[in-house]
Structures are given as C-alpha cells and as structure tokens.
C-alpha positions as CSV (number, residue, x, y, z in Angstrom):
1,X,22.8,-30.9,11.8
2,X,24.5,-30.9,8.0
3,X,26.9,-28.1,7.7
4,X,26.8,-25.4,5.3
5,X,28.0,-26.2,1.7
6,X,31.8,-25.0,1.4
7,X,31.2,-22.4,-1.6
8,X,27.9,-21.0,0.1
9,X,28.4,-19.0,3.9
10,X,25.1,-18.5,5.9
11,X,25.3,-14.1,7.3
12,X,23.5,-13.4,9.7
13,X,21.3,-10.7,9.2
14,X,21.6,-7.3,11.5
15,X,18.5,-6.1,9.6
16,X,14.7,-6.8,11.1
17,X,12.8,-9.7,10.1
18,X,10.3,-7.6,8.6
19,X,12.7,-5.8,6.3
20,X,13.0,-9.5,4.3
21,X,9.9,-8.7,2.5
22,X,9.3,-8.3,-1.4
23,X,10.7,-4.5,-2.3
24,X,7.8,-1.8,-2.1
25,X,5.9,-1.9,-5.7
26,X,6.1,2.1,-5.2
27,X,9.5,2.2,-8.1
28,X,7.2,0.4,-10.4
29,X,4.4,2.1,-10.3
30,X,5.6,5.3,-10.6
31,X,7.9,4.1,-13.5
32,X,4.3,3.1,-15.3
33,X,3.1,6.3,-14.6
34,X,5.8,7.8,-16.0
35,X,5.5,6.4,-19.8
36,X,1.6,5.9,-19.6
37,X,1.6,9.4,-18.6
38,X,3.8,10.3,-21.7
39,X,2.0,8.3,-24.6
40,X,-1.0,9.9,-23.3
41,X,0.1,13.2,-23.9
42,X,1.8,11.7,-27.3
43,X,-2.0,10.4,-28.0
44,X,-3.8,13.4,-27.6
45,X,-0.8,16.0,-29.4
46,X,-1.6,13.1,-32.6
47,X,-5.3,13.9,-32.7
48,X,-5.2,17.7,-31.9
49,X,-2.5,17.9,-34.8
50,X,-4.2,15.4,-37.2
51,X,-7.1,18.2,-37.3
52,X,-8.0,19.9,-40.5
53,X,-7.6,22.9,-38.4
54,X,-3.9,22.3,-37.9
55,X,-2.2,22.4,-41.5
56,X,-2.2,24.6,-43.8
57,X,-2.7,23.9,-47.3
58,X,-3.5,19.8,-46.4
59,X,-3.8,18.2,-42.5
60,X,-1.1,15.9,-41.5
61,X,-1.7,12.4,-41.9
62,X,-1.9,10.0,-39.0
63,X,1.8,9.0,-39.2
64,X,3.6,12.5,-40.0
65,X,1.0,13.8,-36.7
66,X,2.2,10.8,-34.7
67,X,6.2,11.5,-35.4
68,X,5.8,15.3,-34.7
69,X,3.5,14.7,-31.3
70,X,6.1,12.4,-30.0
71,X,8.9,14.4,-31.1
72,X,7.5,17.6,-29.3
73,X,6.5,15.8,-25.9
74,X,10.2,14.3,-25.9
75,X,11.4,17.6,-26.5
76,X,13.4,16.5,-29.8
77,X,13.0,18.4,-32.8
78,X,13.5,15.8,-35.5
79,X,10.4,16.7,-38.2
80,X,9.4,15.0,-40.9
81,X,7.4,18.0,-42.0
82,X,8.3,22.2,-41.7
83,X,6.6,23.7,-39.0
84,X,6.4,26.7,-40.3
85,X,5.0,26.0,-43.7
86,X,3.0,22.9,-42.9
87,X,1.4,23.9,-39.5
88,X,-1.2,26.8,-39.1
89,X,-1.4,29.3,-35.6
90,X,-3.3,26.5,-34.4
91,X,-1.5,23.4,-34.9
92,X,2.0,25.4,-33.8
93,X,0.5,26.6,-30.7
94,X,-0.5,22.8,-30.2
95,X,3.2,22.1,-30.9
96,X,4.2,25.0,-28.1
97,X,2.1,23.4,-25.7
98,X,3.5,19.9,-26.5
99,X,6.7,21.1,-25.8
100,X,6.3,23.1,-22.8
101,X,4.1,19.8,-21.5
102,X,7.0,17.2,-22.3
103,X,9.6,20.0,-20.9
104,X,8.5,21.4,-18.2
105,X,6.2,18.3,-16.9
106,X,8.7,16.0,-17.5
107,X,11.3,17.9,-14.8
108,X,8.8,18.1,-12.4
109,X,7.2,14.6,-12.6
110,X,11.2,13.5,-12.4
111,X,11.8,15.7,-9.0
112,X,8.5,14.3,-7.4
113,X,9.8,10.7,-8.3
114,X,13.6,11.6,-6.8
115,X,11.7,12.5,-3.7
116,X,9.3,9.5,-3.5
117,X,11.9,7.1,-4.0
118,X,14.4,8.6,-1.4
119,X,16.7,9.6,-3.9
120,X,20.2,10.0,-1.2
121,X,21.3,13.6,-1.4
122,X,24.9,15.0,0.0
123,X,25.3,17.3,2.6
124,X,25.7,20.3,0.3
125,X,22.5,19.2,-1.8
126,X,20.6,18.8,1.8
127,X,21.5,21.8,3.1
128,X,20.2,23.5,-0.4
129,X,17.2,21.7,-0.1
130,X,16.3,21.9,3.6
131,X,16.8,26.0,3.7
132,X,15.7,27.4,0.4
133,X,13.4,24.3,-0.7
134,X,12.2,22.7,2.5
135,X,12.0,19.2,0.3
136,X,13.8,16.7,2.9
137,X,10.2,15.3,3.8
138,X,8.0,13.4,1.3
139,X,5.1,16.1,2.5
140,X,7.1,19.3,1.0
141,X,7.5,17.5,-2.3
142,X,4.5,19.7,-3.8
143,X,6.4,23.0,-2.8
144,X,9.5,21.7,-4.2
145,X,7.3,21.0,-7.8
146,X,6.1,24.6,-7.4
147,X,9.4,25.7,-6.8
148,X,10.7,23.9,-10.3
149,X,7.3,25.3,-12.0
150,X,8.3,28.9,-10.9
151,X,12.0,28.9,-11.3
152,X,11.4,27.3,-14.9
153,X,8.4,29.6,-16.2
154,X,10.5,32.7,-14.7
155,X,13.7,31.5,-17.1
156,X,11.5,31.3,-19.9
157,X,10.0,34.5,-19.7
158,X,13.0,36.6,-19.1
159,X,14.7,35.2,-22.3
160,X,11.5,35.6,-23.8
161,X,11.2,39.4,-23.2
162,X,15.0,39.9,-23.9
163,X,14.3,38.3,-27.7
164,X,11.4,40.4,-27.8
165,X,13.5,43.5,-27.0
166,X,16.2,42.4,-29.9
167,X,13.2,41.9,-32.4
168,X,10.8,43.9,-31.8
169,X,12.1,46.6,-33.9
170,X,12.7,44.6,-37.1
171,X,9.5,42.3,-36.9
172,X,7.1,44.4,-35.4
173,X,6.5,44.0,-31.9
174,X,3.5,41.8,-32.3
175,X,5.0,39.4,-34.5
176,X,8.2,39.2,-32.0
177,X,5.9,38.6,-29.2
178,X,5.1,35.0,-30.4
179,X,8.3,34.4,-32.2
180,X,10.5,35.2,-28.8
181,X,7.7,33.0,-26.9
182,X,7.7,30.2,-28.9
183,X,11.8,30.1,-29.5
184,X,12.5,30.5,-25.7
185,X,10.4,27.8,-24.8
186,X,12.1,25.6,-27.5
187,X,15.9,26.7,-26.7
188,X,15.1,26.8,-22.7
189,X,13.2,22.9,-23.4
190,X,15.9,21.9,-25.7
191,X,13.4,21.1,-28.2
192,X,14.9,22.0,-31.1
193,X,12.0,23.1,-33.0
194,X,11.8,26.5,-34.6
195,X,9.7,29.0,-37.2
196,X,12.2,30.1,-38.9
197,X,13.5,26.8,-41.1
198,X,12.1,27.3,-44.9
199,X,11.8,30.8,-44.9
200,X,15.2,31.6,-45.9
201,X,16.0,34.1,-42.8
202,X,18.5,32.0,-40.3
203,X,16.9,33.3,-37.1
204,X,14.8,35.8,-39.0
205,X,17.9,37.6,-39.9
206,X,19.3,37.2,-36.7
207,X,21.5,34.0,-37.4
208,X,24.8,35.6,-36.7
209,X,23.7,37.8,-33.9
210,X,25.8,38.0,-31.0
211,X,23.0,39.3,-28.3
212,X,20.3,36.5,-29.8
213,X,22.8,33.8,-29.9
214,X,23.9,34.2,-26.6
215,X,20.2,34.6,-25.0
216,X,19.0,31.1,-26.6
217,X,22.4,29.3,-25.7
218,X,21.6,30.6,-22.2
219,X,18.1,29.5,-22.1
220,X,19.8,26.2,-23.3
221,X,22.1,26.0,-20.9
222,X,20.1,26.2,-17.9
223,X,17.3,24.4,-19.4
224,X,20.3,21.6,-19.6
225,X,21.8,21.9,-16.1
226,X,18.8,20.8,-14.5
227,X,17.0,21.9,-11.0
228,X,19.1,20.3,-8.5
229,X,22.5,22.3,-10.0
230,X,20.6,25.6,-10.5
231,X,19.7,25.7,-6.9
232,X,23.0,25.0,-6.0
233,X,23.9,28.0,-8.0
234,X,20.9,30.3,-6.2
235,X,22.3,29.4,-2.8
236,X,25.9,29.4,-3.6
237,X,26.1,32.8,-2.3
238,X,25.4,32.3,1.0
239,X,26.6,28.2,1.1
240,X,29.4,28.7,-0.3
241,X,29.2,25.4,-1.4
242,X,28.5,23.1,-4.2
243,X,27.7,19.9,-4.6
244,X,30.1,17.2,-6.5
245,X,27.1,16.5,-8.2
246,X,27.0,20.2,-9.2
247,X,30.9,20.4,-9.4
248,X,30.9,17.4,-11.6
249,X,28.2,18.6,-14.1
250,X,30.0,21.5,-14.7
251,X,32.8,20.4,-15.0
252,X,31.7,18.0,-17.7
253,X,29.6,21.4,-19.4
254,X,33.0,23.1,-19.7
255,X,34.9,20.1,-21.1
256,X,32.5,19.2,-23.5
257,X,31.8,23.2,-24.7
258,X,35.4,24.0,-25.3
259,X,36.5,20.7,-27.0
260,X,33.7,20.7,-29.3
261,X,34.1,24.2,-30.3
262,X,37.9,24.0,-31.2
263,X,37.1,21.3,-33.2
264,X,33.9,23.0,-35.0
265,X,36.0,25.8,-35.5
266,X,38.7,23.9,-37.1
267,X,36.0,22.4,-39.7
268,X,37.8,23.4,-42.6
269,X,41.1,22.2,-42.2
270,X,38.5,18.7,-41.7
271,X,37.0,19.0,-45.3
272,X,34.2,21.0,-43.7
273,X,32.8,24.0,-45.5
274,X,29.4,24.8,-43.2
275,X,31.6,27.9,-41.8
276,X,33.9,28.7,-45.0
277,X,33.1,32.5,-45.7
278,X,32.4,33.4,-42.1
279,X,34.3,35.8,-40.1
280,X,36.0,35.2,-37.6
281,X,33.4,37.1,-35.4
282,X,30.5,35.2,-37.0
283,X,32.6,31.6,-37.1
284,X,33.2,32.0,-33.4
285,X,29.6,32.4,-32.3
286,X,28.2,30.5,-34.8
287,X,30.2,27.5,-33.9
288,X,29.8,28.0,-30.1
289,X,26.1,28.0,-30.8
290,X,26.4,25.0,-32.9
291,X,28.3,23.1,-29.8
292,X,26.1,24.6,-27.1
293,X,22.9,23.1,-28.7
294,X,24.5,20.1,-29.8
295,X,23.6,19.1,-25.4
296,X,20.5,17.7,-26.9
297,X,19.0,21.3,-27.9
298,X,19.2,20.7,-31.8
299,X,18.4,24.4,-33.0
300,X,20.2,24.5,-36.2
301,X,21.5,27.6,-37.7
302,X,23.9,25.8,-40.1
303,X,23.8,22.9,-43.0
304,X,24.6,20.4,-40.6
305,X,25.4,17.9,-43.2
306,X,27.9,20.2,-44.8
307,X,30.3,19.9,-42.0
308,X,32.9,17.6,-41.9
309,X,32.7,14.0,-40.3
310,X,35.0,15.1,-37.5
311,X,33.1,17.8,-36.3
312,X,29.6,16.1,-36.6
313,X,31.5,12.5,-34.5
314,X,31.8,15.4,-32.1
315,X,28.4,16.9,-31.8
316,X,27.3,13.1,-31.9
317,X,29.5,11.9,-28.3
318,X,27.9,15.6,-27.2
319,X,24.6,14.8,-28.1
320,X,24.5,10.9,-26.4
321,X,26.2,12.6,-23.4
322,X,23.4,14.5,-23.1
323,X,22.5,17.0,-20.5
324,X,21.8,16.7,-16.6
325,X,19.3,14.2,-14.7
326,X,15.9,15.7,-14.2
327,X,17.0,18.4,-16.4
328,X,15.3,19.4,-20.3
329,X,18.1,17.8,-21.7
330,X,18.1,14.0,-22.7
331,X,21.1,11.5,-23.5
332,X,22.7,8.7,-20.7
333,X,23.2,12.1,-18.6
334,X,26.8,13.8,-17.7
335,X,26.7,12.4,-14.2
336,X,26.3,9.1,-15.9
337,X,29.3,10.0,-17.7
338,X,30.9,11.5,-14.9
339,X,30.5,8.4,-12.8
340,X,32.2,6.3,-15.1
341,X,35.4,8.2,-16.0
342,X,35.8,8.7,-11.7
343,X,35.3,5.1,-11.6
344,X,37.8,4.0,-14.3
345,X,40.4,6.3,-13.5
346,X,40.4,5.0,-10.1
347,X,41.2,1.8,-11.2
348,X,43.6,3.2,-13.5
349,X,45.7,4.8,-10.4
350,X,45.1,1.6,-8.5
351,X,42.8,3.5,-5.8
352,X,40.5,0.7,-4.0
353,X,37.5,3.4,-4.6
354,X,36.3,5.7,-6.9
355,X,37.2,9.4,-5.3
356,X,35.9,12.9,-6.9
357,X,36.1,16.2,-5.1
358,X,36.9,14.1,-1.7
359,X,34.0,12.2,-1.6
360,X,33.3,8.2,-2.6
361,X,30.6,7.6,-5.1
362,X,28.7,4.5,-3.8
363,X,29.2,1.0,-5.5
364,X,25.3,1.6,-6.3
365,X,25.4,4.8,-8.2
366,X,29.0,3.3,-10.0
367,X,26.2,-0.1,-10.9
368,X,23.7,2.0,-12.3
369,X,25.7,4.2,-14.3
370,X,26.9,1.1,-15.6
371,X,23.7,-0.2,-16.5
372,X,21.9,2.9,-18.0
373,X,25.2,3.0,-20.4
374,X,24.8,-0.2,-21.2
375,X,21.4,-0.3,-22.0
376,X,21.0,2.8,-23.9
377,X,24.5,1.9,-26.1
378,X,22.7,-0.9,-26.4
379,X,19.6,0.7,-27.7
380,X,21.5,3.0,-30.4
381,X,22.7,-0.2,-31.9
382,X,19.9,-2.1,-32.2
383,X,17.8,0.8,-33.6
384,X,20.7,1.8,-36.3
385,X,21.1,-2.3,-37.0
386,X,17.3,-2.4,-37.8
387,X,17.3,1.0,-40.0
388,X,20.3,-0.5,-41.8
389,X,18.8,-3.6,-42.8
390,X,15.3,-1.5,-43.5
391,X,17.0,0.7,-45.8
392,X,20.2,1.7,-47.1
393,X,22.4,4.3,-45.8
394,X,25.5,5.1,-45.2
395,X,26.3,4.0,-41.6
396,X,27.4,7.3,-39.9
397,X,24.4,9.3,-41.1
398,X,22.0,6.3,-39.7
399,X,23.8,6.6,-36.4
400,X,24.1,10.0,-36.0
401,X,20.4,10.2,-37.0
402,X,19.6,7.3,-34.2
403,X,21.5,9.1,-31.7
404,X,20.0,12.3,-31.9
405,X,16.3,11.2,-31.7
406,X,17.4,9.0,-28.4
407,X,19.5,11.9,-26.7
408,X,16.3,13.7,-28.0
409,X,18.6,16.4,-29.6
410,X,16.9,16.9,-33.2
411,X,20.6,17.7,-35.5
412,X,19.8,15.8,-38.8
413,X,22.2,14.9,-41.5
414,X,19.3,14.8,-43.6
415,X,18.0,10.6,-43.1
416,X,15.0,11.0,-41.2
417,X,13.0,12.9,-44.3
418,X,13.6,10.2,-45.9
419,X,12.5,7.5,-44.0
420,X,9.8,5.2,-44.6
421,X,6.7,4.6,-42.2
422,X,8.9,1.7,-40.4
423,X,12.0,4.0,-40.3
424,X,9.6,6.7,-38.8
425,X,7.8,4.7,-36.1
426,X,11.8,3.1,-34.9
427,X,12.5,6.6,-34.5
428,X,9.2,7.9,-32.9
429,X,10.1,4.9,-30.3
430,X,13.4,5.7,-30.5
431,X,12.2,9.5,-29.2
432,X,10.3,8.0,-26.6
433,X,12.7,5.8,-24.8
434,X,15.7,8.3,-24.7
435,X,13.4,10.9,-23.0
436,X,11.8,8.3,-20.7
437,X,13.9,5.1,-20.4
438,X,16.9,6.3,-18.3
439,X,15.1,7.7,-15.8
440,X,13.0,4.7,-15.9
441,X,15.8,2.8,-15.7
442,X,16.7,4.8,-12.5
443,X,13.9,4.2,-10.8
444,X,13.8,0.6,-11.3
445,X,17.1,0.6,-9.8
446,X,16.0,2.2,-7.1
447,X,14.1,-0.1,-5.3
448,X,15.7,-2.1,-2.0
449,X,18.2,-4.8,-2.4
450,X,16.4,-8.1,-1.0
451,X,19.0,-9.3,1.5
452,X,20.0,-12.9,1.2
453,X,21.5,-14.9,3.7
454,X,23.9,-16.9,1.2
455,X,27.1,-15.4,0.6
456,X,29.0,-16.8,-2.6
457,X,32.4,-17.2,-2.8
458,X,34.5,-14.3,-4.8
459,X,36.6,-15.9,-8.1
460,X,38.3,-13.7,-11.0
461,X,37.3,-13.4,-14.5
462,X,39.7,-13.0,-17.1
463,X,39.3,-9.6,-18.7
464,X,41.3,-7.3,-21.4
C-alpha cells in the first residue's frame, strides 16, 4: 500500500465514529432566530410608530419610523427626530416598550442561547450557577431566563422609585412617575434615549445633580456588567469567589472609567470648552457621567461636539469596547478585549500560553476574540468608507458617528441629522449588526470542530 504523502500525517482518531458527522444545525438555527426575531420586532416598532396616533404635530414618515424602531430595539439612541417634541404619549410609550423589548429580551434570548450551545463555564461560574441558579442542565434554562427577567425588572424599578423620590417634589409626583420609568429603563438598557433633549432643562433641571447622576450611572453600570458578573456579585458573599471572567470585566470597567475621566476632565487644557464654567463639583460628576455612559449608554448631558478631539477619541475606544457579553451594553465586548491584551502580553513576556488570574484562556476563546475584532473593525470601516464616499464629512465625525450606532451607544457629534436616506438606512444596519452580529458571530463559532484525520505540516510566516 502507497504511503502517506510527506507534508500530510494520517491521526488516528480517539474520538467515536459517530462523532465524524456534519456539526449539529442547532448554532444556526438559533443564530436565525436571533436576527429574524429582531427585525420582527424592528417591523412591527415601524408600523406602530408610523401611526397618525404617534406624532405630534405630523406622523413620522416610513424612513424617520424605521431609523427610530431599530434604534430603540438595539438599544442605541441615535435619533433622527426629538422624542420629546416629535412623539406623542403614545408613540413614546411605543418607544419604552421597544426598548425594554430589545433590552431586556435580548439578555435573555442571549442566556438561553449560552445554555443551548454548552457555553463552558469555570468552576467559580458553575458553582454560581449550580447553587443560586440551578442552570447546569439544558432543562433549568427557563428558571435561569426567569431568574434574568426578575433580577433585571427589580434593578429597574428600584432606580425607578429612587428618581421618583428626587423628582417628585419639583415635577409633581405624577409627571415623575413616567419620567423616572421611562429614564431608568433607558439608563439601566443603555439606550440612550431621553425626554428631556429640546426642552432646555438638562435632566429637567437635574443635570448637575449628584443623587440623579449617580442613580442613572448605576442603573448603567449594572445594566452594562451583564447577568453572569452580577450573580457573581450576589453570591460573592458566601463564595468568596469570583470568576476571571468577572475579575476581568471589572477590571477592564475600572480601567476604562478612570482613564477616560482624567482625560474628560482635562478637556480644556485639549481645546475643549463643553465643561469651561463648571465647578469643580459639577465638572467632576458631569464628566464621570459623561465617561460612564460613554459604555454604549449614550445619555447626553453635554454638547458632545464641543469637546475637544481628545476627549471624544476617548469616549470613542470606550464606546467600541463596549460593555459585557449578554449584558445591555453593545460594542466587541470587554472580555473580547480582555482576551486579547492577556493574549498579547503573553507573547510579549515570552509565556507559551496566555495566563490571567492563574488560569489559561483556551486557544478557542483567544480564536474567537480574534475574529469578532476582526470582523466588527472590519465593519466600522467599511460603513465609514461608504458614508465618506456618500457624503462629505470630516473623517473623525463620520467615524465616531459609525462607531456609536455599532457599539449601539447613541453620543453624536452632530452627522447623523444630517444624513440622507442612504446615510440613514447604513446606519439603521449599522444598529442592527452591532447589537446582533457579535453574538451571532459567537454562536456560529460555537459549533464542533469536524475532526480530520490529515495533519499539515507547521511552517512560519513572516510577520512585523
């Protein structure tokens, strides 16, 4: 018999028979579920807002319905209108819905597909899971949703009644009671939309507020951190461990909140004047703020476009970093991040694998981080390349524009008002893919390798 070719070796194969077989469709499906699900939702927001019933003094046309439907189920806040002028009760409470939908559906619908596609979970994780959320088995994966259902609708409700409290008095009660709803479902969401732009009253007078500031950037943080590092939190107490996951994500949170803010608050020694006349009391918290929903939030208190190029470069690297997997937030994810400064550090020190908190993070998860950075730097180009040649612009407020709709942030220097119908509908998509593509992406991933039984021989590639 003819021997093996020299630059091919024949494995064996410890593995079944049986296991050669075509990867289970399951990924794939539930990846198609995932966006069909979405543009449904995107469909129906269009027609409910294109009502008469929705606008005020006109109804929205098909286009400026389409733009604000997608940008609510993605949780972004770009607008090519003003919510609170251009939408009656109606059509904002079809916008609240449309947010909490694309928020709150979206984290769960992420959860069930982790658990349907065996997403591998450390010890500290399991241990989480198996005491306080009994989700180890694909059969507990429906008390695990009700678990994220609860946990989120709780958060929401206790930042709700806290701005309540703070408003109450100055609004009237009544008036507060929908205000603090509707704001605490778009900071905890991260959706960045608000009532308060084109009246003239930052925050209905409560702009610079201390108590207000910090109950929205909490709602934004958790809303941000996602479920798996919020029940490592819960069961910290009694673990008394956390998860590198976890460890990492915070990690990232703390290094991307206090860079950002020295830098914001250094804006006008940049040629920035969107804090010049603050004090120092107001600066600090209005920059924090700033920072804090910069992590894909987008609720703006400031004239974004009056800061200075440093400061918004900043918010932009924040914003395409993005939040946690399966969280609110969007972007390529800080354990995406994460991943890849472990991994090229390693190789920096010359360490044969990539090492955080004294564990090894899988070839796989180092691939796929690889691959959703990739793609979605990949994405930001393309998109800003097409609105370039579309119309012109200056380059950095194109791309910071881009970036924001796909890390589904909603910070505007100002280019997406005045876009045309093309610019809108790249952006829509734009939307769309950054809420739904990486975890897509993820789950694609996710299917089986198909073993081979050729083995190819290793050679070097000239890089640097």
């Amino acid at each position: 018999m003819a021997s093996a070719s020299p630059d091919v070796n024949v494995v064996p194969l410890a593995e079944p028979a049986a296991q050669l077989a075509h990867p289970s469709p399951l990924a794939k499906q539930n990846a198609l579920v995932l966006v069909v699900g979405f543009a449904l939702i995107v469909a129906v927001g269009t027609l409910l807002l294109r009502l008469p019933i929705s606008g005020t003094e006109r109804p929205l046309t098909w286009e400026e319905a389409l733009f604000i439907s997608t940008s609510a189920t993605t949780v972004t806040g770009l607008t090519v209108i003003t919510p609170s002028q251009d939408l009656s009760f109606f059509g904002q409470l079809v916008l609240l819905v449309l947010m909490e939908v694309g928020g709150v559906g979206f984290i769960a619908f992420s959860v069930v597909l982790f658990a349907l596609i065996g997403r591998r979970l450390g010890l500290a994780e399991r241990m989480i899971l198996k005491q306080a959320l009994g989700v180890l088995e694909t059969a507990r994966i429906v008390s695990f949703t009700l678990y994220v259902l609860a946990v989120t609708m709780a958060v929401q409700a206790v930042g709700a009644f806290l701005l309540w409290l703070r408003w109450g008095p100055a609004l009237g009660y009544k008036r507060a009671a929908y205000l603090a709803v509707f704001h605490a479902v778009s900071a905890f969401g991260n959706a960045g939309f608000d009532l308060f732009s084109g009246t003239g009253q930052v925050l209905f007078g409560f702009g610079r507020d201390p108590f207000t500031l910090g109950v929205m950037m909490a709602l934004i943080l958790i809303g941000g951190l996602g479920i798996l590092v919020i029940s490592d939190l819960i069961m910290y107490p009694w673990q008394r461990r956390l998860s590198v996951h976890t460890k990492l994500t915070l990690v990232i949170t703390a290094v991307l909140i206090s860079s950002g803010l020295l830098i914001v608050l250094a804006d006008e020694h940049f040629a920035g004047t969107a804090l010049s006349g603050l004090p120092w009391g107001e600066r600090f918290w209005v920059a924090l703020f700033t920072v804090v929903s910069a992590r894909t939030a987008g609720l703006t208190i400031i004239q974004l476009d009056e800061l200075s190029q440093a400061s918004a470069l900043v918010l932009m690297v924040s914003m395409f970093i993005g939040g946690a997997p399966a969280s609110m937030a969007g972007g390529v994810t800080m354990s995406t991040v994460g991943v890849l400064m472990v991994a090229v550090l390693s190789t920096v020190r010359g360490v044969p694998q990539a090492v955080v908190f004294g564990r090894t993070l899988p070839l796989e998860t180092i691939a796929k981080a690889v691959a959703i950075m990739t793609v979605s730097t990949l994405v930001n180009f393309f998109v800003t390349l097409l609105l370039l040649v579309d119309r012109t612009g200056d380059l950095f407020t194109v791309a910071f524009e881009v970036v924001s709709a796909f890390s589904n942030t909603g910070y505007s220097l100002g280019a997406t008002a005045d876009l045309d119908t093309f610019g809108r509908l790249l952006i829509a998509f734009t939307m769309f893919w950054g809420r739904l593509g990486p975890l897509t992406l993820v789950v694609l991933l996710a299917q089986r390798e198909r073993p081979t039984l050729c083995r190819y021989p290793a050679e070097q590639i000239v890089l640097g």
